[in-house]
PAZAPA-4460 file (N, C-alpha, C; in steps of 0.05 Angstrom, whole numbers, plus 32768, in hexadecimal, padded with zeros to 4 digits):
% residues 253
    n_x    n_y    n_z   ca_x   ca_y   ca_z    c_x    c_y    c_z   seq   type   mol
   86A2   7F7C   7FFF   86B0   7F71   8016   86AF   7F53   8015     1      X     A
   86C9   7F45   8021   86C7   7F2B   8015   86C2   7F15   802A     2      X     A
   86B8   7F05   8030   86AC   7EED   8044   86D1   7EED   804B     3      X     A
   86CC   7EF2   806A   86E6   7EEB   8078   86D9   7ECD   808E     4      X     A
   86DF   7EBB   808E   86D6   7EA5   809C   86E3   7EA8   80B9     5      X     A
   86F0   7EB5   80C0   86F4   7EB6   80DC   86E2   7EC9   80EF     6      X     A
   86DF   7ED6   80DC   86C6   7EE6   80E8   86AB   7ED8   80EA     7      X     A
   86A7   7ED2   80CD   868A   7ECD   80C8   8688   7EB6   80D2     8      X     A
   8696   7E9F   80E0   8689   7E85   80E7   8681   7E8D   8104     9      X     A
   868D   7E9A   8115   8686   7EA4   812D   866B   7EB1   8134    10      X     A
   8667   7EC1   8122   8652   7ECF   811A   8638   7EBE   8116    11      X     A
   863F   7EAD   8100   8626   7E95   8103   861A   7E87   8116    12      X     A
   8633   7E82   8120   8631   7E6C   813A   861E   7E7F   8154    13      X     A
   8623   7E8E   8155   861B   7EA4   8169   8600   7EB6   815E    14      X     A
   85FE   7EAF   8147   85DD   7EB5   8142   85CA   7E9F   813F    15      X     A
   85D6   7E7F   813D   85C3   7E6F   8141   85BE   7E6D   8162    16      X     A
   85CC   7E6E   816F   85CD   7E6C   818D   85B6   7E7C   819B    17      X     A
   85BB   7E98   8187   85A4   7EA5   818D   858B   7E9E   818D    18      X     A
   8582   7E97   8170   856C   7E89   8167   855F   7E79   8177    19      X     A
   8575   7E66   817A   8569   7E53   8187   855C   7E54   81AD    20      X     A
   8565   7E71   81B4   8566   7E7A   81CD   8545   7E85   81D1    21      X     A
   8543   7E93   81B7   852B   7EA0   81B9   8516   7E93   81B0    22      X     A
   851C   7E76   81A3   8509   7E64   8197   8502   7E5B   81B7    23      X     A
   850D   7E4E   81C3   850B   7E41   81D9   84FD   7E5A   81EE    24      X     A
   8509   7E61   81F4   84F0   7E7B   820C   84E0   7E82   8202    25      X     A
   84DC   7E8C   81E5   84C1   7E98   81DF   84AC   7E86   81DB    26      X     A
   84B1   7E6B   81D7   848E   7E56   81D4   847F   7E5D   81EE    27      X     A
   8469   7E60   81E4   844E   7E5F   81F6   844D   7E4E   8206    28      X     A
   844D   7E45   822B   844C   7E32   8239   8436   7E2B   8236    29      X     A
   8431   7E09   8242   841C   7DFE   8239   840A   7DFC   8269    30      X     A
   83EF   7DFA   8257   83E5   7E00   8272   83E9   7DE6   8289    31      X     A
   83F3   7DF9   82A4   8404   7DE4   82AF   8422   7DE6   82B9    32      X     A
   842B   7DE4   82A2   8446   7DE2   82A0   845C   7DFC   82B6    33      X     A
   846C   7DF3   82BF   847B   7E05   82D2   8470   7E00   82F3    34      X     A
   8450   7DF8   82E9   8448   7DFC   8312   8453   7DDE   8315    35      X     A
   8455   7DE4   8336   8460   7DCC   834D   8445   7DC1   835A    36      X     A
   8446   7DA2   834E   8426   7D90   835B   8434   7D80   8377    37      X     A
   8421   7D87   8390   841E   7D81   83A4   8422   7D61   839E    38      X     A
   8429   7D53   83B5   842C   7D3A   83AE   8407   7D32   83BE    39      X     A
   83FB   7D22   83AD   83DC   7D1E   83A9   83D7   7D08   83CA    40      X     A
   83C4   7D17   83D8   83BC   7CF7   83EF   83A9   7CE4   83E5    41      X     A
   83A9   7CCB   83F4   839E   7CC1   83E8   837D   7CC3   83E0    42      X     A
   8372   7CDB   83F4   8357   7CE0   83EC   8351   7CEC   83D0    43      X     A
   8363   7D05   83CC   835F   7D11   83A9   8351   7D26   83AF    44      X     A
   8349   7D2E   83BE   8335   7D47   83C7   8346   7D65   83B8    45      X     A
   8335   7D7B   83BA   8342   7D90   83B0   8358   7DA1   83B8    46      X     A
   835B   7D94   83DA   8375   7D98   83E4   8394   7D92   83D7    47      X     A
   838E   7D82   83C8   83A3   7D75   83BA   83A9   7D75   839D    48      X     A
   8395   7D92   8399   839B   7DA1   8378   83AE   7DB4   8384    49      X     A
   83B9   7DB4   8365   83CB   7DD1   8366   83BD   7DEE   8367    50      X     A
   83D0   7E00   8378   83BF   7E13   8375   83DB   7E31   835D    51      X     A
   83CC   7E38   8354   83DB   7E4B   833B   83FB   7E59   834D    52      X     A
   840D   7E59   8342   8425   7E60   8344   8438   7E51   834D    53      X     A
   842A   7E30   8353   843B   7E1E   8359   843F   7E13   8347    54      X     A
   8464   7E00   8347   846C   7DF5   833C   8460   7DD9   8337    55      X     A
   8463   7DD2   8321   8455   7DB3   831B   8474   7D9B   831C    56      X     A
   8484   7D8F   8328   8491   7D7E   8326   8481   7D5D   831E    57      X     A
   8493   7D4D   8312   848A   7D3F   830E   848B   7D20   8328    58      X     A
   847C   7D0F   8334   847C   7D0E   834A   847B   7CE9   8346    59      X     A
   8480   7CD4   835C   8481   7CBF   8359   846D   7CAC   8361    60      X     A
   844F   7CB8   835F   843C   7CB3   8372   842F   7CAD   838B    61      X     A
   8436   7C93   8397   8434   7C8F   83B7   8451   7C87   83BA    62      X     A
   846A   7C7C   83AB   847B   7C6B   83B7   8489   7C88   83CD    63      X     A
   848F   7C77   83DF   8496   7C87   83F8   84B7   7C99   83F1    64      X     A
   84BA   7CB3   83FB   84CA   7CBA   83FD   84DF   7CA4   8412    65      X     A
   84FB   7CB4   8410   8518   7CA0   8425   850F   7CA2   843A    66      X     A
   850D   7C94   844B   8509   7C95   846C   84EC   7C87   8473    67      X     A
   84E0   7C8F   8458   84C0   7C90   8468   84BC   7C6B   8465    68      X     A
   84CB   7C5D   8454   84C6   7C4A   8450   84CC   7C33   846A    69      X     A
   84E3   7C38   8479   84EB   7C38   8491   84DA   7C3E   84A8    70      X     A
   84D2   7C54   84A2   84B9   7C57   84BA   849A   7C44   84B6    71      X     A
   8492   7C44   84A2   8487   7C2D   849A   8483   7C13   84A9    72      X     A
   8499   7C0A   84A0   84AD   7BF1   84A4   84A8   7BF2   84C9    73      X     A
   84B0   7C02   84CE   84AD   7C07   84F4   8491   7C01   8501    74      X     A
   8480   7C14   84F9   846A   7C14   84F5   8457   7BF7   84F1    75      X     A
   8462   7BEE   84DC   8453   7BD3   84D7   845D   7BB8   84F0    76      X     A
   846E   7BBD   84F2   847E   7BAF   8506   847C   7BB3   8527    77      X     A
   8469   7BC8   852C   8460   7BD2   8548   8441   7BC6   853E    78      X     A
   8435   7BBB   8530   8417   7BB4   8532   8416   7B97   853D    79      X     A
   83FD   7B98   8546   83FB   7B82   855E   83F4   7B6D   8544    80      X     A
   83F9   7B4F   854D   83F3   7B3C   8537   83D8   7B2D   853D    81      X     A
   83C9   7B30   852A   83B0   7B26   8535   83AC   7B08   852B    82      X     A
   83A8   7AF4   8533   83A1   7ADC   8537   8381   7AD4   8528    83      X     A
   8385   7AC5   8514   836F   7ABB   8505   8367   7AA8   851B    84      X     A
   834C   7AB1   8519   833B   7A9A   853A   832D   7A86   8531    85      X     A
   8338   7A88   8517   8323   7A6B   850C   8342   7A5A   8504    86      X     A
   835C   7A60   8503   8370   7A4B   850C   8381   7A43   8523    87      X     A
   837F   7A2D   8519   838A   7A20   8540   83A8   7A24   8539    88      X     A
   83AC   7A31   8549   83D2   7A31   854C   83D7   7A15   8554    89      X     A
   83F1   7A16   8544   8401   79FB   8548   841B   79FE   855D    90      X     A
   8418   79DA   8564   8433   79E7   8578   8446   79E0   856E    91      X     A
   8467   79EE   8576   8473   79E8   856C   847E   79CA   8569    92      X     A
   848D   79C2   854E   849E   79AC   854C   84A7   799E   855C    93      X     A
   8498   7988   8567   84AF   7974   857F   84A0   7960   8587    94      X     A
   84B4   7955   8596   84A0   7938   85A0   8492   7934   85B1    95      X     A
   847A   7932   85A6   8462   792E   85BC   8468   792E   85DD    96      X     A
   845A   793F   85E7   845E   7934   860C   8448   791F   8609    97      X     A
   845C   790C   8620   8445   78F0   8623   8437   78FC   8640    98      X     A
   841D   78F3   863E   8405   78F3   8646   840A   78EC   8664    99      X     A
   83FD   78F0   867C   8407   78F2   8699   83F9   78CD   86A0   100      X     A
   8402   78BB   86AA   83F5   78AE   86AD   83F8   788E   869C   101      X     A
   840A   788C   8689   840D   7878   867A   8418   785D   868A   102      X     A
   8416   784E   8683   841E   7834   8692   842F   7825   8689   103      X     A
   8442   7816   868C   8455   780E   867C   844E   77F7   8679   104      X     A
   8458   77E8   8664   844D   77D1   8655   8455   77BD   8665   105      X     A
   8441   77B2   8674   8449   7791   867F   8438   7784   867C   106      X     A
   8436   7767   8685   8420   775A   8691   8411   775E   86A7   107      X     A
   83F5   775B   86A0   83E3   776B   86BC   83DA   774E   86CB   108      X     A
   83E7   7747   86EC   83D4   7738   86F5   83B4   773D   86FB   109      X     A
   83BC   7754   86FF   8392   7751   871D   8394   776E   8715   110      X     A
   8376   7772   8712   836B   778E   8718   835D   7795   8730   111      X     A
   8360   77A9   873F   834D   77AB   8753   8341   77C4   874F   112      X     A
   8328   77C4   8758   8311   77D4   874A   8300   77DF   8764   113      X     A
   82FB   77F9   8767   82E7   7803   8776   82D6   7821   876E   114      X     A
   82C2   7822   8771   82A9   782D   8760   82A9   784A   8778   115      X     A
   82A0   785C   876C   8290   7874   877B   827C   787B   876E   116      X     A
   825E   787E   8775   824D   7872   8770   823E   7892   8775   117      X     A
   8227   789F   8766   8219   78B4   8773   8201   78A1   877D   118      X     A
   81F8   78B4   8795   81D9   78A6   879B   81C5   78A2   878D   119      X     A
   81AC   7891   8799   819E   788E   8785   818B   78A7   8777   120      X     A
   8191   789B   8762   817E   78B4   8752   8191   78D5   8751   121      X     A
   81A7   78CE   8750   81B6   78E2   874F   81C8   78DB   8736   122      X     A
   81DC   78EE   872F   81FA   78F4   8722   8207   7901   8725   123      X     A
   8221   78FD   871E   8238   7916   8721   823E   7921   870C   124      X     A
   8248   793A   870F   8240   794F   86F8   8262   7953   86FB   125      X     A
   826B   7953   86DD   8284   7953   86DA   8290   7969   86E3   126      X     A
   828B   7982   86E4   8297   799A   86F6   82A2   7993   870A   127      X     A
   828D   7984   8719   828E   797D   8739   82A1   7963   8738   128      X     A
   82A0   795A   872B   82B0   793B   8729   82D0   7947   8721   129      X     A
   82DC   795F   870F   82ED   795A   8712   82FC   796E   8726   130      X     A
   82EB   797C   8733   82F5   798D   874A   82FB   797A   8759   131      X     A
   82EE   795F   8760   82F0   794E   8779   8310   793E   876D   132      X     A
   830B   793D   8759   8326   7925   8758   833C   7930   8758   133      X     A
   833A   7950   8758   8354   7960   8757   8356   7965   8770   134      X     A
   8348   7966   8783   834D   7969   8797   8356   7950   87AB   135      X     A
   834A   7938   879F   835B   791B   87AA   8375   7919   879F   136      X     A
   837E   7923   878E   839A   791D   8784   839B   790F   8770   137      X     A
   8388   791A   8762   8389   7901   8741   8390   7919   872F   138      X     A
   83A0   790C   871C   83A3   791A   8702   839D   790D   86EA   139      X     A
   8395   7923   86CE   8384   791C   86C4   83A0   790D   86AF   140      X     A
   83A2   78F8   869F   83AA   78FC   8685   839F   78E5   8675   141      X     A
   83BC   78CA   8675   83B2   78BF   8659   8399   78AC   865E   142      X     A
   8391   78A5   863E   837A   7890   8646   8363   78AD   8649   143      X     A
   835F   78C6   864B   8350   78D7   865A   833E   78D8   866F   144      X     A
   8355   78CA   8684   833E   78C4   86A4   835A   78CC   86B5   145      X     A
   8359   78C9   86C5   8368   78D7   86E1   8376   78C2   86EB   146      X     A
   838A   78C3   86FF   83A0   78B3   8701   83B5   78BC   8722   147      X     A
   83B4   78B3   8732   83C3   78B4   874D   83E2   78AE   8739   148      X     A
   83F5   78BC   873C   8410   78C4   8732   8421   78B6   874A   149      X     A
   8443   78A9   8746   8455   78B0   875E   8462   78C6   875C   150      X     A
   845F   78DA   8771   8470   78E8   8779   848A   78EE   876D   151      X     A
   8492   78FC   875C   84A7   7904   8749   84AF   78E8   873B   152      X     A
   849B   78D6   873C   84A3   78BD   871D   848C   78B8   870D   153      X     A
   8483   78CA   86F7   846A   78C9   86F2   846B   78B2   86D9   154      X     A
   8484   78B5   86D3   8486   789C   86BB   8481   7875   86C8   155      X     A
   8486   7878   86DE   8485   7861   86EF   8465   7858   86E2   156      X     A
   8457   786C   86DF   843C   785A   86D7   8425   7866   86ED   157      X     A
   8405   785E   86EF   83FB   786A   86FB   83F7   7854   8717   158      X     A
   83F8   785A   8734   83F4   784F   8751   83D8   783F   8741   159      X     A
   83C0   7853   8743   83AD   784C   8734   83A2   7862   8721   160      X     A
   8386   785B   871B   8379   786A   8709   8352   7871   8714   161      X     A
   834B   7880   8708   832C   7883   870B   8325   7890   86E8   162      X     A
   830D   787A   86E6   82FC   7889   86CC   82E8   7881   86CC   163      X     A
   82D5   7896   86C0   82C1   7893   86BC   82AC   7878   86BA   164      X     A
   8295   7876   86C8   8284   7858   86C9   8273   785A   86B6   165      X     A
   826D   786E   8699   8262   786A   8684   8272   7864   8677   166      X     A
   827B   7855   8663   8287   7843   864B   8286   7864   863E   167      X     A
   829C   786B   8629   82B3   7861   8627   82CC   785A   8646   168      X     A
   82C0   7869   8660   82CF   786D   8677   82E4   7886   866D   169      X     A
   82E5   7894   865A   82FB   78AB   865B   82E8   78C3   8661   170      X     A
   82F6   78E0   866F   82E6   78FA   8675   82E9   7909   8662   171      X     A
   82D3   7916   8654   82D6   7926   862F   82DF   793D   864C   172      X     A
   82F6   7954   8648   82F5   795F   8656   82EE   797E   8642   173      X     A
   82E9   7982   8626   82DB   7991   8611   82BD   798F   861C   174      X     A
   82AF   797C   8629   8296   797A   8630   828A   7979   8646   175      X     A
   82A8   7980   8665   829E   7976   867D   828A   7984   8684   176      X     A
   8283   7998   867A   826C   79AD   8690   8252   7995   8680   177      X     A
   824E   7985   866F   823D   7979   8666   8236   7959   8676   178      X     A
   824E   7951   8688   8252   793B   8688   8247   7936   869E   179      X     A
   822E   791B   869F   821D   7912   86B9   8224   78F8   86B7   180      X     A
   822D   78EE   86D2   8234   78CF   86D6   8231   78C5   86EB   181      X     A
   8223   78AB   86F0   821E   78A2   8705   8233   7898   8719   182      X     A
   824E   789A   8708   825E   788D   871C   827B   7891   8715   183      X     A
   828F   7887   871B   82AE   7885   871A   82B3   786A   8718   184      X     A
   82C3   7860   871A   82D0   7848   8719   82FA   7849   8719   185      X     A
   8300   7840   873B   8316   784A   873A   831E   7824   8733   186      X     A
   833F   7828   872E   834D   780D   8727   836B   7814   8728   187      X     A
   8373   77F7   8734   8396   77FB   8734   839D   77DC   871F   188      X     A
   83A5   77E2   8716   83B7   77C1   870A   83CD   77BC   8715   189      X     A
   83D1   77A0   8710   83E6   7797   872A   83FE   7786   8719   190      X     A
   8415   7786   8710   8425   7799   8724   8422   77B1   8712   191      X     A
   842B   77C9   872E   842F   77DF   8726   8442   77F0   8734   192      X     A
   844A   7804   8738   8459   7812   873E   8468   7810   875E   193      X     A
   844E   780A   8769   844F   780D   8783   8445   77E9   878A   194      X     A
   844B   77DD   87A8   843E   77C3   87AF   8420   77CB   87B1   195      X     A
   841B   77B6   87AC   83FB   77AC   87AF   83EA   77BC   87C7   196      X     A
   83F1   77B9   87D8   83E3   77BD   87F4   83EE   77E6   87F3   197      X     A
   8405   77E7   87F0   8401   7803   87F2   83E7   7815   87E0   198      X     A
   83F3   780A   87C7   83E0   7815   87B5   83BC   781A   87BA   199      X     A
   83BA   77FC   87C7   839C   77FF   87D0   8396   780C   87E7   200      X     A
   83B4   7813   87FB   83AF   7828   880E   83A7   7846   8803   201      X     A
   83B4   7842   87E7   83B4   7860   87E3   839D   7868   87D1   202      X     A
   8396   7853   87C5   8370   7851   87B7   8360   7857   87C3   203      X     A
   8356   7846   87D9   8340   7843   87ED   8341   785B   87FA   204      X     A
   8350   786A   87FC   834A   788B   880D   8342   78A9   87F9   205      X     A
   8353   789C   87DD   834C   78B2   87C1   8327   78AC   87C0   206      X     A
   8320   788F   87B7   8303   788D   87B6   82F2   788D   87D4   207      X     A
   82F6   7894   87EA   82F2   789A   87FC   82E6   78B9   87FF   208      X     A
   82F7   78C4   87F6   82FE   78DE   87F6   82EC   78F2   87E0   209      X     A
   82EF   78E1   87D0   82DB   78EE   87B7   82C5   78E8   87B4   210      X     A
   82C0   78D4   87CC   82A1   78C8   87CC   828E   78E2   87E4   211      X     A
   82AB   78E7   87F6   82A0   78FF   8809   829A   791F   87F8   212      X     A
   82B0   7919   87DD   82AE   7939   87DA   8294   7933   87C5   213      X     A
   8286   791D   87B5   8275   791F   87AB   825D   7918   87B8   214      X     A
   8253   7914   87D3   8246   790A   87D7   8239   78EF   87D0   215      X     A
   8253   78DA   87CB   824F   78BF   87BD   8252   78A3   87CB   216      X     A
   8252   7892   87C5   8255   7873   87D4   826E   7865   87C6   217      X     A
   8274   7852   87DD   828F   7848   87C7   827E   782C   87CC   218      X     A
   828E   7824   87BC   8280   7807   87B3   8298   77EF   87AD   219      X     A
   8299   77DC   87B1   82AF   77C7   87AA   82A4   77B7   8784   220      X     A
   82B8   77AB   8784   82BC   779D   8761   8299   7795   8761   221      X     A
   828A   778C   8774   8272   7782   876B   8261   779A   876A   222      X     A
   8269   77AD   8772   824E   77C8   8773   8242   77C5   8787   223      X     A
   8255   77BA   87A0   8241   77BB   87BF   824E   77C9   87CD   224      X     A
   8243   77D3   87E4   8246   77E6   87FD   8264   77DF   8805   225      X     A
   827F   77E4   880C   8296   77DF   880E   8294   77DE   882F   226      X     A
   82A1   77CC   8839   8296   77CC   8855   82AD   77C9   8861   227      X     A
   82B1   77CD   887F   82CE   77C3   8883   82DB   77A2   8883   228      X     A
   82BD   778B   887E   82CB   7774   8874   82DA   776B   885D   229      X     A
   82CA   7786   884A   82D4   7780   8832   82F0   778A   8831   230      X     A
   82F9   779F   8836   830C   77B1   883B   8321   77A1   884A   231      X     A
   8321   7797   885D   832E   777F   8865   833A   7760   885D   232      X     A
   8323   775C   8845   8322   7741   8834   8335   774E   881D   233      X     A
   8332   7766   8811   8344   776F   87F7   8361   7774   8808   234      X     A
   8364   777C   881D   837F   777F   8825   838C   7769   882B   235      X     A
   837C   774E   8835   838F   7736   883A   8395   772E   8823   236      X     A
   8383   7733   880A   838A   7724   87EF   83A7   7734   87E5   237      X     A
   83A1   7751   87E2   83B7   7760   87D8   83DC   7757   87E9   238      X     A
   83CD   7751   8804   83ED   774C   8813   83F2   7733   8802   239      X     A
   83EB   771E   87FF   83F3   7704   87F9   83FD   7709   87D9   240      X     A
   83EF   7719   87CF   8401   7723   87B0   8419   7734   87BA   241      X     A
   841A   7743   87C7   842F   7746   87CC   844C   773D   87CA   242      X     A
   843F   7728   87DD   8457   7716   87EF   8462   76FC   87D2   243      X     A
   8447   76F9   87C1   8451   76F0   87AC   8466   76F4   8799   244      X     A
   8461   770C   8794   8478   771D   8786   848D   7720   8799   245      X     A
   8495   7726   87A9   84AC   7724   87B5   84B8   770E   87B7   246      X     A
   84A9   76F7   87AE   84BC   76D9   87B1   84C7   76D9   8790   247      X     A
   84BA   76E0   8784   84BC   76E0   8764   84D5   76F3   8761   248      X     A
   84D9   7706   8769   84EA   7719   8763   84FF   770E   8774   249      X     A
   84FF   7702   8793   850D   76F0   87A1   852D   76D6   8787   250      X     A
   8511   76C5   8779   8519   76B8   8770   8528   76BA   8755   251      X     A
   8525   76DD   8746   852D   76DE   872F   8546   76EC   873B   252      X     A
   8547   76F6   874E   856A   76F9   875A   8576   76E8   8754   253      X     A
***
């Protein structure tokens, strides 16, 4: 019988196919192979072996399945932000606020000066000192001592001022529960915001006032008992500056 090739190439083709069918299913699996592995937590415990008749897929370790990365993302974004306490937050970008109390640049004629004084053998204890001056109407800023303001013109400069009678004269207010001082020392410079004589209307009742809420003495520029002659002698001086300046400002019309 003679090799017909239409037959016999078909024939070949369809017995290597075979071969190769039964080569492939019949190898011995290797141990393992076919089961499905749990995807592993991060502890590793025996919960997270396979157990026999599961499939083993091959798996991508921790990277998160679709969605979960999203939830994540949520998640991290609902946690409260905690604040390193050993850095000082900064404030934002901008230009300094100026300080309550600044004075504007002129020439100073006259200072007038009056003391509050604790008794003898006493001091004032900064707690108590700045409860009193907040309650006379002083505010604290530049220079760091306290300051009688006008009334919605705070840039005008200060009526007057009070600071401290120990040198440097500024209040550490990082240290007030520490701070013992024998005294105050209030002052107006002249000119200022307001005339002469008002201003010292409106001094003489602040150190008045704070001498009652500290239990203190007021005292005039020499460190003596303020009496009503004296109080009388500083007001005729202050009118006559007054009246000065109004001829001056008179004459530059």
């Amino acid at each position: 019988m003679g090799w017909n090739p239409s037959i016999g190439i078909p024939l070949a083709i369809a017995g290597a196919i075979v071969l190769a069918l039964i080569y492939f299913f019949g190898r011995p699996r290797k141990p393992g192979q076919g089961r499905r592995m749990p995807f592993l937590g991060a502890t590793g415990g025996r919960d997270s072996l396979p157990r026999d008749g599961e499939r083993v897929e091959p798996t991508l370790g921790d990277v998160p399945r679709q969605g979960e990365l999203e939830v994540e993302q949520d998640a991290a974004d609902d946690r409260e932000i905690v604040l390193d306490p050993f850095v000082t937050p900064r404030a934002p970008a901008g230009p300094p606020r100026p300080a309550a109390g600044i004075r504007p640049e002129q020439p100073i004629d006259r200072i007038v000066t009056l003391f509050v004084s604790a008794r003898a053998g006493q001091t004032f204890s900064g707690a108590n000192l700045i409860v009193a001056a907040e309650k006379a109407g002083l505010t604290f800023g530049d220079m760091g001592i306290f300051h009688r303001l006008m009334p919605g013109k705070p840039q005008a400069g200060p009526v007057f001022s009070m600071a401290n009678m120990i040198k440097p004269g500024n209040f550490d207010m990082r240290h007030v529960d520490e701070l013992r001082t024998p005294g105050v020392s209030f002052f107006m410079t002249l000119p200022g915001p307001l005339p002469a004589l008002d201003a010292w209307d409106a001094m003489l009742p602040t150190a008045q006032r704070l001498a009652e809420l500290l239990d203190g003495n007021v005292l005039d520029e020499e460190r003596n008992a303020l009496g009503r002659q004296g109080v009388a002698h500083i007001r005729d001086e202050l009118r006559a500056y007054d009246r000065k300046q109004e001829r001056s400002q008179i004459r530059l019309r």
